[in-house]
Gaussian input, Z-matrix of N, CA and C with variables (Angstrom, degrees):
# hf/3-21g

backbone

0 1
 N
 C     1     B1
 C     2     B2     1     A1
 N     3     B3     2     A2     1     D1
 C     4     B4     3     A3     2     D2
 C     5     B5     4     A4     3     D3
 N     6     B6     5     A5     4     D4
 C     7     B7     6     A6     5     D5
 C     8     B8     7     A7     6     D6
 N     9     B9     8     A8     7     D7
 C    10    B10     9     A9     8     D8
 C    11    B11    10    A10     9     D9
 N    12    B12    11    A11    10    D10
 C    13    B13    12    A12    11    D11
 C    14    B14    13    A13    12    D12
 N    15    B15    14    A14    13    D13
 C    16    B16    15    A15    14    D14
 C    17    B17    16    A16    15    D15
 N    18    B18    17    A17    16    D16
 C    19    B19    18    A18    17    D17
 C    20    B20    19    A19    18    D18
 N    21    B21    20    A20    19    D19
 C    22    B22    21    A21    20    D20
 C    23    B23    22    A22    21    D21
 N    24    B24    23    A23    22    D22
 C    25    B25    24    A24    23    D23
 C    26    B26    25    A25    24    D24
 N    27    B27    26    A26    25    D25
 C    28    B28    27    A27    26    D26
 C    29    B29    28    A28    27    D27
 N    30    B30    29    A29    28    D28
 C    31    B31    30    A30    29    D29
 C    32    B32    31    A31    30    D30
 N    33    B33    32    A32    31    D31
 C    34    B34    33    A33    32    D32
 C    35    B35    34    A34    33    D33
 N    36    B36    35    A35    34    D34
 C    37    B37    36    A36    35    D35
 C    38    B38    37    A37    36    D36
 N    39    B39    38    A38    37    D37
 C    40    B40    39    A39    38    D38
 C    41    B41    40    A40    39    D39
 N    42    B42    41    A41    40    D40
 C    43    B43    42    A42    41    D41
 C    44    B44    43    A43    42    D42
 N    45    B45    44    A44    43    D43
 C    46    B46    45    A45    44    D44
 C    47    B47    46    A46    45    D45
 N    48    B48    47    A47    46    D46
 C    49    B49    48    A48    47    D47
 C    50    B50    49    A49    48    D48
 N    51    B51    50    A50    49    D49
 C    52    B52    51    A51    50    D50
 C    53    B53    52    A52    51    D51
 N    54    B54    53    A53    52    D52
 C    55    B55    54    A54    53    D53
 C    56    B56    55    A55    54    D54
 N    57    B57    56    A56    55    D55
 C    58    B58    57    A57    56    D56
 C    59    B59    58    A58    57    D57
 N    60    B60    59    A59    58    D58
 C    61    B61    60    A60    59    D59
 C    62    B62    61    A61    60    D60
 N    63    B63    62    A62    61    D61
 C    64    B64    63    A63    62    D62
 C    65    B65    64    A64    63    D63
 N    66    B66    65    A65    64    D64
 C    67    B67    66    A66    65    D65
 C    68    B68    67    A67    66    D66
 N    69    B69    68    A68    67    D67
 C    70    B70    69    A69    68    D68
 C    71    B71    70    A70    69    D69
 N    72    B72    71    A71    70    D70
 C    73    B73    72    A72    71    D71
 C    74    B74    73    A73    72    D72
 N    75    B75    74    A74    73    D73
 C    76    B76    75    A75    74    D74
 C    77    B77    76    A76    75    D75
 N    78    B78    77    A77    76    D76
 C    79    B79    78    A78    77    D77
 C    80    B80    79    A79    78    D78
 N    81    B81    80    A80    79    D79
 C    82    B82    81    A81    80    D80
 C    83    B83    82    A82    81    D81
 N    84    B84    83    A83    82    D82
 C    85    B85    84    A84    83    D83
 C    86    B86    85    A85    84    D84
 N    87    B87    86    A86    85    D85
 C    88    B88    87    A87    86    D86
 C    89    B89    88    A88    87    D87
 N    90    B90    89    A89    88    D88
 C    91    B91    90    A90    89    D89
 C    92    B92    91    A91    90    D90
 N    93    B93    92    A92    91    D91
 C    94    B94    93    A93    92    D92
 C    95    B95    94    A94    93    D93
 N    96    B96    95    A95    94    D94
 C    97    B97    96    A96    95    D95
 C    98    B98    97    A97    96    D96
 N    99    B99    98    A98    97    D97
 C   100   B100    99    A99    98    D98
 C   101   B101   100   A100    99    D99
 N   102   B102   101   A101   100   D100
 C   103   B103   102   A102   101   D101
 C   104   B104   103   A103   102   D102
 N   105   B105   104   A104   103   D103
 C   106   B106   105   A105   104   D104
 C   107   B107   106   A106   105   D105
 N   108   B108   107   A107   106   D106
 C   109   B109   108   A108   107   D107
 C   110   B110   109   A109   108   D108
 N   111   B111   110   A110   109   D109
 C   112   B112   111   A111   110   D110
 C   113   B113   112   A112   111   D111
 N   114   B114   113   A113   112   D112
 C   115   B115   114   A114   113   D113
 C   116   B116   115   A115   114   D114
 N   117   B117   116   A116   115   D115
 C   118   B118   117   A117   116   D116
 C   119   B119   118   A118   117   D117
 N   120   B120   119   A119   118   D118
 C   121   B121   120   A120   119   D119
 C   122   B122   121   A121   120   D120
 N   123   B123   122   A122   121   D121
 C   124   B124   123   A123   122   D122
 C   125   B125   124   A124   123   D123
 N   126   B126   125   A125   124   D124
 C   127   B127   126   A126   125   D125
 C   128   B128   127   A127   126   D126
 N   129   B129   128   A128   127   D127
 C   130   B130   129   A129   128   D128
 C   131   B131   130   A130   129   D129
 N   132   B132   131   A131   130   D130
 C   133   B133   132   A132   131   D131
 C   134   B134   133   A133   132   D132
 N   135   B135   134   A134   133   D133
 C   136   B136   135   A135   134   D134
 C   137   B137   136   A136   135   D135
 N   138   B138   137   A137   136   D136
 C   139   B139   138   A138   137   D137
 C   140   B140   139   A139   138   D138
 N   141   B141   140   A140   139   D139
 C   142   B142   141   A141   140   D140
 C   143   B143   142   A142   141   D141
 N   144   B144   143   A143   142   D142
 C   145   B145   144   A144   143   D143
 C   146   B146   145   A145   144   D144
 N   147   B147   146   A146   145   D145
 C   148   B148   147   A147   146   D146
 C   149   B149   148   A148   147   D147
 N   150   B150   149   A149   148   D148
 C   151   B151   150   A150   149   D149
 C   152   B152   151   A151   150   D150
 N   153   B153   152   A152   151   D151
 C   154   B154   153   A153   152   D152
 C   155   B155   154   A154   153   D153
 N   156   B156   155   A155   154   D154
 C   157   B157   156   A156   155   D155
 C   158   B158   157   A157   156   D156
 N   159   B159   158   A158   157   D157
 C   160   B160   159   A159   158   D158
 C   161   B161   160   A160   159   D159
 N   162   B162   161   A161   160   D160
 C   163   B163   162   A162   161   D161
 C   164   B164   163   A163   162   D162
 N   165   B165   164   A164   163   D163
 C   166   B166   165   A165   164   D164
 C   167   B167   166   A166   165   D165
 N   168   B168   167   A167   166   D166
 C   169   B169   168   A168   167   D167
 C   170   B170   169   A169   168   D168
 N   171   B171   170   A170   169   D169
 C   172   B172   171   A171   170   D170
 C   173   B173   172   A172   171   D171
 N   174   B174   173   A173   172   D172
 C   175   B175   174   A174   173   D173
 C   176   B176   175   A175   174   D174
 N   177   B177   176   A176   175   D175
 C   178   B178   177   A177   176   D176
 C   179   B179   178   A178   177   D177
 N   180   B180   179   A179   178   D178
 C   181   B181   180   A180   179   D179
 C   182   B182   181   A181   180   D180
 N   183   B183   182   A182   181   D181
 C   184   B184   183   A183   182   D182
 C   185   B185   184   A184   183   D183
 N   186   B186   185   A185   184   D184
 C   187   B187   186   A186   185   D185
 C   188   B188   187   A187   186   D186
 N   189   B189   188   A188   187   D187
 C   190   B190   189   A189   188   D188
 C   191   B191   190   A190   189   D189
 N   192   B192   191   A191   190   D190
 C   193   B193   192   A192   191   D191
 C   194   B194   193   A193   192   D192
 N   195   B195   194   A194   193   D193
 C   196   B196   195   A195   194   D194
 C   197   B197   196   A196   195   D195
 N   198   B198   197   A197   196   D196
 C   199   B199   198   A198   197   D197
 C   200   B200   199   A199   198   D198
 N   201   B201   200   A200   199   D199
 C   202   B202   201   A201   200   D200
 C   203   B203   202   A202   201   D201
 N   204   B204   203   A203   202   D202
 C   205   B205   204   A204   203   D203
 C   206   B206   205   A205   204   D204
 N   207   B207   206   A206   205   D205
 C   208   B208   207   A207   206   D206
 C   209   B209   208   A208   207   D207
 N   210   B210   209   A209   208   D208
 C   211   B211   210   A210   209   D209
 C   212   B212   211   A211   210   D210
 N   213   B213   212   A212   211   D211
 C   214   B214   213   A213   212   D212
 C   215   B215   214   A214   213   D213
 N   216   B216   215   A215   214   D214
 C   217   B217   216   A216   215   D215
 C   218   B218   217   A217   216   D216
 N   219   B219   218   A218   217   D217
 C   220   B220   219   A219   218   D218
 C   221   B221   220   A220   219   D219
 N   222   B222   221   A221   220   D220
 C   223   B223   222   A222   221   D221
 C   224   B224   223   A223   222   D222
 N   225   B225   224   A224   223   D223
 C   226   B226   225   A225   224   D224
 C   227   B227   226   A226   225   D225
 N   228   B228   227   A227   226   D226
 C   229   B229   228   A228   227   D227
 C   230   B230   229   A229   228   D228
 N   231   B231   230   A230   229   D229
 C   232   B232   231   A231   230   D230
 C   233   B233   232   A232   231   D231
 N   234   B234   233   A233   232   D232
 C   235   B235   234   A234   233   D233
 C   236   B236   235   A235   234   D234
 N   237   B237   236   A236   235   D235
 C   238   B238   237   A237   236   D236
 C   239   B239   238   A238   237   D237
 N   240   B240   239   A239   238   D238
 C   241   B241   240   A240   239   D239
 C   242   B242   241   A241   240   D240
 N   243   B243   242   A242   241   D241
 C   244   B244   243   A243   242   D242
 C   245   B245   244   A244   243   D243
 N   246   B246   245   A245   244   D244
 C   247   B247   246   A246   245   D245
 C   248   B248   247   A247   246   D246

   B1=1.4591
   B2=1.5206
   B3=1.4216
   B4=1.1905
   B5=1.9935
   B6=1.4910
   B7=1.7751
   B8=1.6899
   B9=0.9664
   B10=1.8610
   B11=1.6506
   B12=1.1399
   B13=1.5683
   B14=1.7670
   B15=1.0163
   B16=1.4758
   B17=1.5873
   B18=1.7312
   B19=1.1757
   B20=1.5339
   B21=1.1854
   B22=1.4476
   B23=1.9904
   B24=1.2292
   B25=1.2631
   B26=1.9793
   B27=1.0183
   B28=1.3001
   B29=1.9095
   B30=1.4261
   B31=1.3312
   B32=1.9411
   B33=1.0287
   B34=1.0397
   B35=1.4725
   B36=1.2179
   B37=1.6243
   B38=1.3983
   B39=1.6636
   B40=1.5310
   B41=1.4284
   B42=1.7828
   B43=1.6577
   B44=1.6631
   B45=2.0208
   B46=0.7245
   B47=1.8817
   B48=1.6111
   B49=1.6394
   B50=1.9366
   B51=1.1757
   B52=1.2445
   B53=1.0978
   B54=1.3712
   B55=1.2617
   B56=1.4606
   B57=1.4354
   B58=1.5357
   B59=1.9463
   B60=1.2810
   B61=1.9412
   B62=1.7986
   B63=1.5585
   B64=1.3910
   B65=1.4421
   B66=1.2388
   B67=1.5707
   B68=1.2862
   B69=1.4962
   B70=1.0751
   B71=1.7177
   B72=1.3369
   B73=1.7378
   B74=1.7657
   B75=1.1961
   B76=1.6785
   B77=1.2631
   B78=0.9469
   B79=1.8288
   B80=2.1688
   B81=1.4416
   B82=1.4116
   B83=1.7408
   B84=1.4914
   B85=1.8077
   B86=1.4793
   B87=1.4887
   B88=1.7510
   B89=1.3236
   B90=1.5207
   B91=2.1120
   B92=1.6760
   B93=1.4391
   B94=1.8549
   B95=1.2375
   B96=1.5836
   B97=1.8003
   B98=1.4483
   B99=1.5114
   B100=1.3522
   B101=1.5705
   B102=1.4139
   B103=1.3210
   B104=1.4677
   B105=1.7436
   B106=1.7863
   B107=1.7252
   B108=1.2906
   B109=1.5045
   B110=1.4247
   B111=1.9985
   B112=1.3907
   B113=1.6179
   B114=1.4690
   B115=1.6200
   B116=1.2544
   B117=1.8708
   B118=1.5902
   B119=1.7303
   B120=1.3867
   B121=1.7020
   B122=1.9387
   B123=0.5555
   B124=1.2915
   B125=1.4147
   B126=1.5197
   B127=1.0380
   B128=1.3025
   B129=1.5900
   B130=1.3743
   B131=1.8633
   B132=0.7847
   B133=1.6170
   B134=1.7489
   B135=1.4057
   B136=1.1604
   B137=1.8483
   B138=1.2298
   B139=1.4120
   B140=1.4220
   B141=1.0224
   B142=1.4634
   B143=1.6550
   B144=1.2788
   B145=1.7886
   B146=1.4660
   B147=0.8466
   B148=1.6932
   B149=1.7213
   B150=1.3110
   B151=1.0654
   B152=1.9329
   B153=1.1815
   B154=1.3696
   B155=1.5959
   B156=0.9478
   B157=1.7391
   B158=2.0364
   B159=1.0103
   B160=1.3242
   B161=1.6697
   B162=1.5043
   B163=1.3654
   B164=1.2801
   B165=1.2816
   B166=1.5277
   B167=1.5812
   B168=1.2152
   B169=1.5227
   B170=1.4799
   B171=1.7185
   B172=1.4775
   B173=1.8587
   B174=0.9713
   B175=1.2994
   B176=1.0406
   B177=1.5937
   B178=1.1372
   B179=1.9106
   B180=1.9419
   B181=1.7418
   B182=1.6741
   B183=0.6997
   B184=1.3225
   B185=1.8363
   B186=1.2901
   B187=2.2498
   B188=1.3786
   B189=1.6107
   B190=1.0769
   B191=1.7723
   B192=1.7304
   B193=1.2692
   B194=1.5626
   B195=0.9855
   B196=1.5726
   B197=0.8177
   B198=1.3205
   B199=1.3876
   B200=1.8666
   B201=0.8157
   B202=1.7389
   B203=2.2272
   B204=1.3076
   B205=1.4288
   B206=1.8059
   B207=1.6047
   B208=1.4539
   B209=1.6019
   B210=1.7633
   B211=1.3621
   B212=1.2782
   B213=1.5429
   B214=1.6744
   B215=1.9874
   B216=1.4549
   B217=0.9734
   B218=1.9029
   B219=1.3545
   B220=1.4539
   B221=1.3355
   B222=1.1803
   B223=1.3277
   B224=1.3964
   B225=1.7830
   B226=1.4655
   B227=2.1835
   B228=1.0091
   B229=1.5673
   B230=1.5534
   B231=1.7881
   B232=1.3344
   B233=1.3792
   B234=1.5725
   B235=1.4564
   B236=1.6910
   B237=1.3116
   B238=1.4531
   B239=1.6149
   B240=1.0534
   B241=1.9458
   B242=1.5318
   B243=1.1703
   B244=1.8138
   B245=1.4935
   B246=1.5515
   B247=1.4442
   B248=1.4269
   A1=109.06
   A2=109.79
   A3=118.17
   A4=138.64
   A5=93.83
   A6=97.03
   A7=86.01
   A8=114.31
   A9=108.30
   A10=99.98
   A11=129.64
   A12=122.52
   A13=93.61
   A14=121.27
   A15=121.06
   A16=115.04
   A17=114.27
   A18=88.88
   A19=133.86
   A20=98.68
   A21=107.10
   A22=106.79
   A23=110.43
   A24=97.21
   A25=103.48
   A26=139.94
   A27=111.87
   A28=97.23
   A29=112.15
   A30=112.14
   A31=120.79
   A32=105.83
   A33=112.10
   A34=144.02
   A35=102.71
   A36=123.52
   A37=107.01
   A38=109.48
   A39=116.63
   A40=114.21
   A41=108.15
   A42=101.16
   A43=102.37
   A44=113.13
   A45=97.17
   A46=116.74
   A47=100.49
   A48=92.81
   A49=82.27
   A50=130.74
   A51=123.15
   A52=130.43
   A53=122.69
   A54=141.25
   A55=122.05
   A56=120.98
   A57=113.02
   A58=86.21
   A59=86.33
   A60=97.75
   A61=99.85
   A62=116.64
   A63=126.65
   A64=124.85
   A65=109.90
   A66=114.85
   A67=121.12
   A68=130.28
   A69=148.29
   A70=118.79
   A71=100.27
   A72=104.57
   A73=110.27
   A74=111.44
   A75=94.63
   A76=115.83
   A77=122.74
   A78=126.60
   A79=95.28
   A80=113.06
   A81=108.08
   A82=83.69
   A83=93.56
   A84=124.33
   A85=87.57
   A86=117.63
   A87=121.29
   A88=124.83
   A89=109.13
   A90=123.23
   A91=93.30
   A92=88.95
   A93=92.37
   A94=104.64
   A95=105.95
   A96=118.01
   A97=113.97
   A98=128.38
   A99=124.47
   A100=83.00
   A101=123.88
   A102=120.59
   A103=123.74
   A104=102.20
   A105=90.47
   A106=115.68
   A107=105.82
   A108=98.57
   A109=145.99
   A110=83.23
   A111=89.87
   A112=104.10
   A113=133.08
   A114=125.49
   A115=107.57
   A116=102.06
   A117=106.22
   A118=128.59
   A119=107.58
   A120=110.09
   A121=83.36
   A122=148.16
   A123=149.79
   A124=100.58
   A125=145.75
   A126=133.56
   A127=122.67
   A128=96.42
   A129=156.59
   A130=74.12
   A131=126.87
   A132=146.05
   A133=98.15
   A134=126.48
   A135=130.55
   A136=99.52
   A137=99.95
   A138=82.55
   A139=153.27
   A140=106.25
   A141=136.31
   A142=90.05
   A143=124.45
   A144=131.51
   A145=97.86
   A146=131.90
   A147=129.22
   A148=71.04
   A149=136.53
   A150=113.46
   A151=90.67
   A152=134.84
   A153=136.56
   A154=108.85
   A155=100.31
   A156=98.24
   A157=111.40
   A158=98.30
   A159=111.26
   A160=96.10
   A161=147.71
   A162=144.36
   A163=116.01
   A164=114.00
   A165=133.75
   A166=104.54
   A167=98.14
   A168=111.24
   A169=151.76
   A170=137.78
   A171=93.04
   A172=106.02
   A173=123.73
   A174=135.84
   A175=126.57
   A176=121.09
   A177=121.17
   A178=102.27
   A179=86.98
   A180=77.37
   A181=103.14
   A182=141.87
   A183=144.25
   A184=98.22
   A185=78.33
   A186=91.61
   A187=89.57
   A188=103.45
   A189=118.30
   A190=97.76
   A191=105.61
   A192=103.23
   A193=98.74
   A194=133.65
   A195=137.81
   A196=127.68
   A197=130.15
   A198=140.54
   A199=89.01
   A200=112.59
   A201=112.04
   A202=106.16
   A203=85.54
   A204=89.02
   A205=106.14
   A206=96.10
   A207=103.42
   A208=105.22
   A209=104.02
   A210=112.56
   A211=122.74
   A212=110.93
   A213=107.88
   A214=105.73
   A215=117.77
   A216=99.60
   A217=96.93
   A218=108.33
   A219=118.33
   A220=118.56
   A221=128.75
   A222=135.95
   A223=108.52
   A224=102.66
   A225=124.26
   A226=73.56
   A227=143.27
   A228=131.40
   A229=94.80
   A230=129.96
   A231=112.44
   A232=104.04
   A233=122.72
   A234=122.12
   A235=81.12
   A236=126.49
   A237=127.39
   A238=118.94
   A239=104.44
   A240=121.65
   A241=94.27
   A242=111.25
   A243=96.09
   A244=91.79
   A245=131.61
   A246=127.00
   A247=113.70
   D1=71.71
   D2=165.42
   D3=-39.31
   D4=-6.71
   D5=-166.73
   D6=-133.46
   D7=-12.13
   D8=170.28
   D9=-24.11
   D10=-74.66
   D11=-140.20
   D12=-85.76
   D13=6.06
   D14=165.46
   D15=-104.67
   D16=-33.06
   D17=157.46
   D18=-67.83
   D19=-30.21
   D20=-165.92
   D21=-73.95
   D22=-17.37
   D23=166.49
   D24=-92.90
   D25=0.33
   D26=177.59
   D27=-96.25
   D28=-28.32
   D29=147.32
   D30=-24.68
   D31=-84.56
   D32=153.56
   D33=-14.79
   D34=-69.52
   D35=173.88
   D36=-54.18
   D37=-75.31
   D38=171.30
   D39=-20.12
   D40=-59.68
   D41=-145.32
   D42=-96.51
   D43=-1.29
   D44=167.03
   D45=88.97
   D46=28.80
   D47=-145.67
   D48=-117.68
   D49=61.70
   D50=-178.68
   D51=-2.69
   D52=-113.32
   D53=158.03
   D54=-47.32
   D55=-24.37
   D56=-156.91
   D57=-86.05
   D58=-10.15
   D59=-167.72
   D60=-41.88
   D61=-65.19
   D62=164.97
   D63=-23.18
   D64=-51.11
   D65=177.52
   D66=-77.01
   D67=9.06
   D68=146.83
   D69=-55.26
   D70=129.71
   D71=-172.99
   D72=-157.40
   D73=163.88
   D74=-161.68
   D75=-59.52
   D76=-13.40
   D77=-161.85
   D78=-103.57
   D79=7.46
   D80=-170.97
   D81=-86.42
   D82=130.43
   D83=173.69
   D84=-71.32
   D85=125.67
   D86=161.70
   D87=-99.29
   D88=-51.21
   D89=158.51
   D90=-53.87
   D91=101.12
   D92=152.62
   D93=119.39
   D94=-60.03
   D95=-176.47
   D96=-63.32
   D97=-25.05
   D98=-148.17
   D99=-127.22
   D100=121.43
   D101=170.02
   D102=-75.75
   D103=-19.01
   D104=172.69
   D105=-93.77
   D106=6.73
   D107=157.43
   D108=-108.75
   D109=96.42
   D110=-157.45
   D111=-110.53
   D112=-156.64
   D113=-174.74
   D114=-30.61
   D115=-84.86
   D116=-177.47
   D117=-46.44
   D118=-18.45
   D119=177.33
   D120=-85.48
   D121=-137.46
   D122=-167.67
   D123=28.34
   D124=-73.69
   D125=113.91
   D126=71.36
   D127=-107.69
   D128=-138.10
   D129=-101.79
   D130=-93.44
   D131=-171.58
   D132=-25.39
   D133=-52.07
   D134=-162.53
   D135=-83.75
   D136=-48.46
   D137=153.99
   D138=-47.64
   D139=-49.18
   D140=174.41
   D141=-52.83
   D142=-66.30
   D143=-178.64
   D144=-47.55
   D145=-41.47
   D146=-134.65
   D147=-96.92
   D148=-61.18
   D149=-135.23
   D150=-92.15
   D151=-26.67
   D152=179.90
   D153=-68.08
   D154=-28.57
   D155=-176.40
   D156=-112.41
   D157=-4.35
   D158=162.23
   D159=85.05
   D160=-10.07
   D161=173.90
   D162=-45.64
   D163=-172.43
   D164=161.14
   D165=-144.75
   D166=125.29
   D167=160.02
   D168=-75.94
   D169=69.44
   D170=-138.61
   D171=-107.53
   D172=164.70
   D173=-160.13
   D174=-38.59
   D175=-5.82
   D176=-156.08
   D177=-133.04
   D178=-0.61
   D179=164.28
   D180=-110.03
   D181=61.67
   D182=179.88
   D183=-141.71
   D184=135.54
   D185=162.12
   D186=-172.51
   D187=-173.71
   D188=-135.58
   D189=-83.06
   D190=-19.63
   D191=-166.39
   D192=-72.56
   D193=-7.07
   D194=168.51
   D195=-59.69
   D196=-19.14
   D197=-153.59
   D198=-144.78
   D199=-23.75
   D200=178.75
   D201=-21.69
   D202=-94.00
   D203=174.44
   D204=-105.67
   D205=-164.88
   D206=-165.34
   D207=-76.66
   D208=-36.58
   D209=176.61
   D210=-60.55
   D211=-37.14
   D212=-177.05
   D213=-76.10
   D214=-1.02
   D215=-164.78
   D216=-98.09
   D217=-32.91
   D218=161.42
   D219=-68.09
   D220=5.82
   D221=148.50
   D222=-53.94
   D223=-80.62
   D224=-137.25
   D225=-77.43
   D226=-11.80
   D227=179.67
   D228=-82.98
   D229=-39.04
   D230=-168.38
   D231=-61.41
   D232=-30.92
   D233=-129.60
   D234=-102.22
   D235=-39.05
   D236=156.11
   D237=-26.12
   D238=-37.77
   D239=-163.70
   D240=-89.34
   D241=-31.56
   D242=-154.80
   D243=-93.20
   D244=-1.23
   D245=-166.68
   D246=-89.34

């Protein structure tokens, strides 16, 4: 997972999570574990991707397992890249 430490800082940035940003690792649970990621941070988060990695997202590839942990979410961004 080559873009891990870039998602995880726009992760970060978005939700605004300073320091706890670091203790983030692929296996960190985000739906549930992180209290500021809620609808609009999800949101806020896909934006943030769309516009750093240059994609588009559209509504109907996103669920919840996407956002599950940090890894499944740098997944669904590699698999974005290779399209």
């Amino acid at each position: 997972m080559q873009h891990l430490e870039a998602v995880k800082d726009i992760l970060g940035n978005v939700l605004g999570l300073g320091d706890r940003k670091q203790a983030l690792t692929a296996d960190s649970v985000l739906l549930g574990n992180i209290p500021e990621l809620d609808s609009m941070a999800v949101v806020n988060v896909i934006t943030a991707l769309e516009e750093y990695f240059d994609f588009s997202v559209d509504d109907d590839e996103i669920s919840a397992q996407t956002f599950e942990t940090l890894g499944s979410l740098t997944r669904f961004v590699e698999q974005k890249l290779v399209r």
